[in-house]
N, C-alpha and C positions, 0 to 999 in steps of 0.2 A: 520591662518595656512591653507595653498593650502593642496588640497586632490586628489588625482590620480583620473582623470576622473571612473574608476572603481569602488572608494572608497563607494559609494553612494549603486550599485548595491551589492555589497558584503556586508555591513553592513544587509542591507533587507534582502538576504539570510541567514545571521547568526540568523538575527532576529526570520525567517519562521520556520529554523532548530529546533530553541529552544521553540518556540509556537506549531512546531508537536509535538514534545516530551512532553512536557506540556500538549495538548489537546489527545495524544495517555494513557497517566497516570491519568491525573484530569478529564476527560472529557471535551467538552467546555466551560460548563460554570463554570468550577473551574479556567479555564487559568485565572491568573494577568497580566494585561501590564506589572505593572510595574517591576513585578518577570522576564517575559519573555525576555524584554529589560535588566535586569542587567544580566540576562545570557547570553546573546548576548555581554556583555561587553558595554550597552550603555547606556544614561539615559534615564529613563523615561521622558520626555519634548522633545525627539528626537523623539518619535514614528509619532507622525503625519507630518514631516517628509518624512515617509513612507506609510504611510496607513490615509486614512481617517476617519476608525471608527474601534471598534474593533471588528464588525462584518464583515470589509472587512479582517482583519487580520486573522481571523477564516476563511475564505473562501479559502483564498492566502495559507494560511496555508495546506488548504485539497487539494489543486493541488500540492503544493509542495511535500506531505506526497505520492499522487499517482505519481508524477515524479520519485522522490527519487526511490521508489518500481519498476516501472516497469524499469530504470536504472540497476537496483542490477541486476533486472531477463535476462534483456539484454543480460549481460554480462554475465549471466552463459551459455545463450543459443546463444551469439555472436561463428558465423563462423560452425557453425554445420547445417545438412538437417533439415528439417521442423520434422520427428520421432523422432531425437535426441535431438532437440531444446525443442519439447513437453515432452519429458522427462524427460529434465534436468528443466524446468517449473515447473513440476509438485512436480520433486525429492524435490527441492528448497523449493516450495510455504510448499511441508505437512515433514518438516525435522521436528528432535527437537529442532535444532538453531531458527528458525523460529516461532516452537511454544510457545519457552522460551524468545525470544525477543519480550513482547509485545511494549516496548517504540519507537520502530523501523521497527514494519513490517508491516502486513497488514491493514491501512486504512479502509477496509470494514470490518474486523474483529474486528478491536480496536472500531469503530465509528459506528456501522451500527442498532443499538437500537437508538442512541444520532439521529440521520437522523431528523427522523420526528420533533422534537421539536428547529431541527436549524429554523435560518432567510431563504427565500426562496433562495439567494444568498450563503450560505453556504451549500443547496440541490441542489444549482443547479453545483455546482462544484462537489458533490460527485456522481451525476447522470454523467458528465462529465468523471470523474477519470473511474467509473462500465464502461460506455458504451468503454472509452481505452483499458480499460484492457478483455474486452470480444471481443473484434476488431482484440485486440493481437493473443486471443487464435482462432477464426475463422479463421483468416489468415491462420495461420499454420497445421489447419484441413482442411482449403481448395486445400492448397499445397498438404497436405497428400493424397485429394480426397476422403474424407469423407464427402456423402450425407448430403446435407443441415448442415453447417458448421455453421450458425448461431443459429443454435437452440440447435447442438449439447454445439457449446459454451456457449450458457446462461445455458446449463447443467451441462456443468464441471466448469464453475464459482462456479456453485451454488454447488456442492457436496465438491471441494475445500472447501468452506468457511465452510461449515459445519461441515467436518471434523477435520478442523483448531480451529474452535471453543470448540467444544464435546473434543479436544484435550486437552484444555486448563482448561478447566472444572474437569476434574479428576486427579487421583494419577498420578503419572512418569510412574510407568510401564504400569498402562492401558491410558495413552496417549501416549506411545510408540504404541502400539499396534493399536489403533485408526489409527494413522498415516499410518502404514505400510500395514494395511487392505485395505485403499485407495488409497493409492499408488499404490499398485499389481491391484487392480479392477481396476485402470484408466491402468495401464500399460497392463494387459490382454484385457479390452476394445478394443483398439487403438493400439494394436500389436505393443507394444513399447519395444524395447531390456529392461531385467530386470533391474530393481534398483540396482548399488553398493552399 
């Protein structure tokens, strides 16, 4: 049976899709190949195939999980200024959609205890994915013309994921409130039109 030149790449993305979702739930070392492969819809004996071990799968995995993420965020802050783009960033990353999907959102949130006890290969793609996604947010504080935009962003990286976390951590109504507390501080910060 002939397969559309494509065939090959799209299977490895199903594959990746169902390995984040697996290591954003079990952790990495809970993922199965071969669980990961029949959710993908394929067998187990196909995997290498695609991957040579299945600590490259784990690594492929953590770039796919920070693609995926900063795509979502793109697009909520595609075609707007660098203020409205940061806010719609921020709105995004601390909602309760976001702190209620953990099988699909944040990578540094879901994974960032598991870090140190990866292979150096599976650190060294989550130091990749951090160093993106702080690139992301200097950028647009630099646009903005906010003093030293790289340090400000390894700030709001970091008070993000903390709030996102401590979110997750408690009842609904006080991680409603978690959220909304940092939302208003980054958006009074950064003199960002208020949160809808």
């Amino acid at each position: 049976m002939r397969y559309r030149p494509e065939h090959k790449e799209e299977s490895r993305r199903k594959v990746l899709a169902a390995a984040a979702r697996a290591i954003r739930e079990q952790g990495p070392n809970g993922v199965s190949v071969a669980a990961v492969m029949g959710e993908a819809g394929l067998t187990h004996g196909g995997f290498y195939a695609h991957f040579p071990s299945k600590g490259a799968l784990i690594a492929q995995s953590i770039d796919f999980m920070f693609e995926e993420m900063t795509a979502r965020l793109d697009e909520e802050m595609q075609g707007k200024p660098p203020r409205a783009a940061l806010a719609a960033y921020i709105d995004s990353y601390l909602s309760g959609k976001h702190c209620a999907t953990r099988n699909a959102g944040c990578p540094i949130a879901a994974l960032g205890s598991e870090v140190p006890r990866l292979d150096a290969e599976a650190r060294q793609a989550f130091a990749r994915g951090m160093a993106r996604r702080q690139q992301r947010i200097a950028g647009l504080l630099n646009e903005m013309g906010v003093a030293d935009p790289e340090r400000a962003a390894r700030s709001m990286q970091s008070e993000l994921l903390g709030a996102l976390v401590s979110a997750r951590l408690v009842e609904e109504a006080d991680s409603a409130a978690i959220l909304d507390v940092s939302r208003r501080a980054l958006h009074e910060r950064y003199k960002l039109d208020p949160a809808d």
